[in-house]
FIMAR-335569 format. One record per residue (C-alpha): x, y, z. Coordinates in steps of 0.2 Angstrom, whole numbers, plus 2048, in hexadecimal, padded with zeros to 3 digits. Example, Ala and Ser with C-alpha at 12.3 -4.5 7.8 and 13.67 -1.06 7.14 Angstrom:
83E7EA827;8447FB824;
end
This chain:
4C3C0F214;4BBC1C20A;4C2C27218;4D1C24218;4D3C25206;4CDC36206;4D9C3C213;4EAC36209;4E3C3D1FA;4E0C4C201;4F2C4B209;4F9C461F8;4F1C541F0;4F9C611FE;509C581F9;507C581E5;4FFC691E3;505C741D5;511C841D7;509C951D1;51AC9A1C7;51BC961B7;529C8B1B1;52BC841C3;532C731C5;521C691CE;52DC5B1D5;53AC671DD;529C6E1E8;522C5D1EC;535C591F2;535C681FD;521C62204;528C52207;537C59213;52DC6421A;521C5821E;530C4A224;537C5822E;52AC5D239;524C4D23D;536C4C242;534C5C24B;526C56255;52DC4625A;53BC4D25E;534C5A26B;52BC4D274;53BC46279;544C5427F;535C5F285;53BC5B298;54CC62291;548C7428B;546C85293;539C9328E;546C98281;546C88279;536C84279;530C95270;53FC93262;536C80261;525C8825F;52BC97252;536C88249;524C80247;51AC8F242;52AC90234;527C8022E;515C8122C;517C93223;524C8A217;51AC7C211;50AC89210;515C97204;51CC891FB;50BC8A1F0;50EC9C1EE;523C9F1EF;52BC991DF;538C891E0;548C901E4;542C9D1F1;539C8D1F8;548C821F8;553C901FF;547C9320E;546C7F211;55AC7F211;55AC8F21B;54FC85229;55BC7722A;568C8022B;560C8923A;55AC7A242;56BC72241;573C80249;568C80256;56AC7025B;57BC6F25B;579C7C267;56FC77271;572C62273;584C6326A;58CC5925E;58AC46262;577C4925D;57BC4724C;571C56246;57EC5C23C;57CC5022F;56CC5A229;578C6421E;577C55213;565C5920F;56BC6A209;579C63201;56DC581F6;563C641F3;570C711EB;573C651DC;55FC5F1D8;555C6F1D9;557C7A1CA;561C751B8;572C781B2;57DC861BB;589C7A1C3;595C861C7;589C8C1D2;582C7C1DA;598C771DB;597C8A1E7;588C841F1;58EC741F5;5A0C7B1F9;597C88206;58BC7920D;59CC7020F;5A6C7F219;597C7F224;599C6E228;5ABC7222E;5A4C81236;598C78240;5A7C6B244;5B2C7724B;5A5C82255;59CC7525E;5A6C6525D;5ADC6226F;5A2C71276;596C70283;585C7127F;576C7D285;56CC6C28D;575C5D293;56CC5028D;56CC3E294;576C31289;568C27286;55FC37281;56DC3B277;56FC2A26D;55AC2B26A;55DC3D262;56DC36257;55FC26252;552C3224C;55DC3D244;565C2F239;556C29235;54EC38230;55DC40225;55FC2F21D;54AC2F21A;54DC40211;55AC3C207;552C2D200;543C3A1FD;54FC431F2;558C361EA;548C2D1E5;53EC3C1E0;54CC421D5;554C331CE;541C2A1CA;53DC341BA;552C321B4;550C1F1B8;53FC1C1AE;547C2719F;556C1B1A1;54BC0C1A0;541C14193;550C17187;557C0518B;544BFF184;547C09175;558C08172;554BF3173;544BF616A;54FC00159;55ABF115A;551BE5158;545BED149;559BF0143;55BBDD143;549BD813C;541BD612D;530BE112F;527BD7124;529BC412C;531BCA13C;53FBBE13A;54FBC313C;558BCD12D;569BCC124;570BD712F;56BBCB13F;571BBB135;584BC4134;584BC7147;57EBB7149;58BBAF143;596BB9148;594BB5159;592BA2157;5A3BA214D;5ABBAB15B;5A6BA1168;5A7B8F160;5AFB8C151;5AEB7A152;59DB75156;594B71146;58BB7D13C;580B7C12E;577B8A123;569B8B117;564B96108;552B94104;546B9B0F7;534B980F2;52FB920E2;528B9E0D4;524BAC0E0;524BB70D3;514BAF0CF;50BBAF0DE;50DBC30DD;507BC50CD;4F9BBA0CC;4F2BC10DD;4FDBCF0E2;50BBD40F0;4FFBD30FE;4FDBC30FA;510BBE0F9;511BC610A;505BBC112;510BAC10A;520BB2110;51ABB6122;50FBA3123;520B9D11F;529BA612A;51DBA1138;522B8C133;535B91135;531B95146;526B87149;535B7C142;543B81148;54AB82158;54EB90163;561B91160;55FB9114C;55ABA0143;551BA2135;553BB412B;54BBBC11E;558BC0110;551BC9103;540BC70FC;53ABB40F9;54ABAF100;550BAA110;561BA311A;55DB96129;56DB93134;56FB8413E;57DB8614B;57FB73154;578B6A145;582B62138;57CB60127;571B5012B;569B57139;564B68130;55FB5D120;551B5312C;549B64131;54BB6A121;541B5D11B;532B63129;533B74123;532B6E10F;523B64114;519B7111F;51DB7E110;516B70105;506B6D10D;504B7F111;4F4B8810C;4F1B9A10B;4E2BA0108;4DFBB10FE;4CEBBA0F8;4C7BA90F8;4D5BA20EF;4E2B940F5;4F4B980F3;503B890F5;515B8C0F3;521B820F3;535B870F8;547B7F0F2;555B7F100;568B7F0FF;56FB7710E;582B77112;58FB74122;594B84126;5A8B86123;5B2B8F130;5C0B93124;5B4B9D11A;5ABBAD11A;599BAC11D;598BB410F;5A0BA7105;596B98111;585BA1109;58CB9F0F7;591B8E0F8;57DB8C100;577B980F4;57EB8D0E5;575B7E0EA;567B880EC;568B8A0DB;56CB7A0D3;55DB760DC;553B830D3;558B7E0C4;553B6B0C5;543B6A0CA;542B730DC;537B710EB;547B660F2;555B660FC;566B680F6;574B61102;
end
């Protein structure tokens, strides 16, 4: 196991190994190992098919395409990017035309070019005029190719059953290539992409929630229902201005660290209390607006009543000192003819009037 280990990390270093130029794009190199590498074992199966087929002649090009190969993937540690990319396309290109040659057209071997192709746009940044150039010559050699050997008769006659074994490999291994390409290129673009959805949702929702508490903030509450008016404006709906009792108090007799711990023990009973589709939000310092979409004005009264209670018997404890609050609530049915705006005021008042006679109670 060990061993085996060893040999595919020594592989993977051959593969990953850095460029000696400065500046030089690490990932277009490994790309260019990993053809190399793709195409030679190609290259090797390939001769053991048609081995039987070749004269002398084309069995010394196979062996000098070899030695070519190897040389390439050995100078791609000392030849910078592009002259590496160029001598990589360069050998396709040979390769193809050989073949076309000498098993003609129905091989499939002029598909290669789409290797090249590929290539022209990922290796290097910017100068699209250029890559636009490149891909247009790639393209007339294609029709080239097309025109001098489509139709024509080849160097070797090959069996059909030789011939449709060639087209299988070659499909397989341009497609295997292209993938190489696609995925070795498009892999750091899609993480990036991912990386900014993350964050993009991550802002969002830090837009949306009070820092403090982690509830939801004003902001959040207007969406909200926003998007419950819009998509039922007959289901019942009830809102909730709350606010806790002389918190003034409670910061200056022990001070705004201890307020914060109270407004985040209470924010924590909000979520215990209510369900998933209401929403408590922080509005702005001691006070808070619950919304209630589905529940009328009984039914948010009776978990009202809950939250009242668990505020009552709540108990925090600070420097060895217990701290109780209690908090005063103005409930009303949300009105669909009104702004929320004006929905919040009419809460917002009975908030009040229960401020002003005797709190810690539930005004509906």
């Amino acid at each position: 196991m060990n061993e085996k280990k060893g040999i595919g990390s020594k592989i993977t270093g051959l593969v990953t190994k850095d460029t000696t130029g400065e500046n030089e794009s690490v990932k277009v190199i490994i790309v260019i190992r990993l053809l190399l590498i793709s195409v030679f074992v190609y290259f090797l199966i390939n001769m053991g098919i048609i081995w039987n087929v070749l004269d002398s002649r084309g069995l010394v090009f196979c062996v000098i395409f070899a030695i070519g190969m190897i040389a390439l993937f050995y100078l791609s540690y000392r030849l910078r990017v592009t002259m590496a990319s160029w001598a990589f396309c360069l050998g396709i290109l040979v390769f193809a035309w050989c073949n076309l040659e000498w098993f003609g057209w129905n091989i499939g071997v002029q598909h290669f070019l789409s290797i090249i192709l590929l290539l022209v746009f990922f290796v290097g940044y910017e100068r699209y005029l250029y890559k636009f150039l490149l891909a247009g010559l790639t393209m007339a050699l294609r029709l080239f190719f097309y025109y001098r050997f489509y139709g024509g008769a080849p160097v070797y006659e090959i069996p059909q059953r030789l011939g449709n074994i060639l087209q299988i490999l070659n499909t397989v291994t341009i497609f295997w290539c292209l993938s190489v390409i696609c995925y070795m290129f498009s892999k750091d673009s899609r993480e990036l992409e991912g990386k900014l959805v993350r964050y993009n949702e991550k802002l969002r929702g830090e837009a949306l929630t009070d820092n403090l508490t982690g509830l939801a903030n004003r902001r959040r509450a207007f969406d909200y229902v926003e998007q419950l008016v819009t998509e039922n404006s007959v289901e019942a709906f009830s809102l909730c201005m709350c606010d806790i009792d002389f918190f003034k108090k409670v910061n200056d007799t022990w001070g705004h660290d201890c307020g914060d711990v109270v407004l985040k023990k209470i924010a924590d009973i909000f979520r215990n209390e209510m369900s998933r589709q209401s929403l408590p939000c922080r509005w702005g310092g001691e006070e808070f607006l619950l919304l209630f979409p589905g529940k009328n004005g009984d039914d948010a009264y009776e978990i009202l009543m809950r939250i009242r209670d668990a505020i009552k018997k709540m108990v925090v404890m600070y420097e060895g000192h217990e701290v109780k609050v209690t908090m005063t609530f103005g409930l009303t049915e949300y009105s669909f003819g009104k702004s929320l705006d004006d929905n919040v005021q009419e809460a917002d008042e009975k908030l009040y009037y229960g401020k002003n006679h005797g709190r810690d109670q539930i005004v509906f």
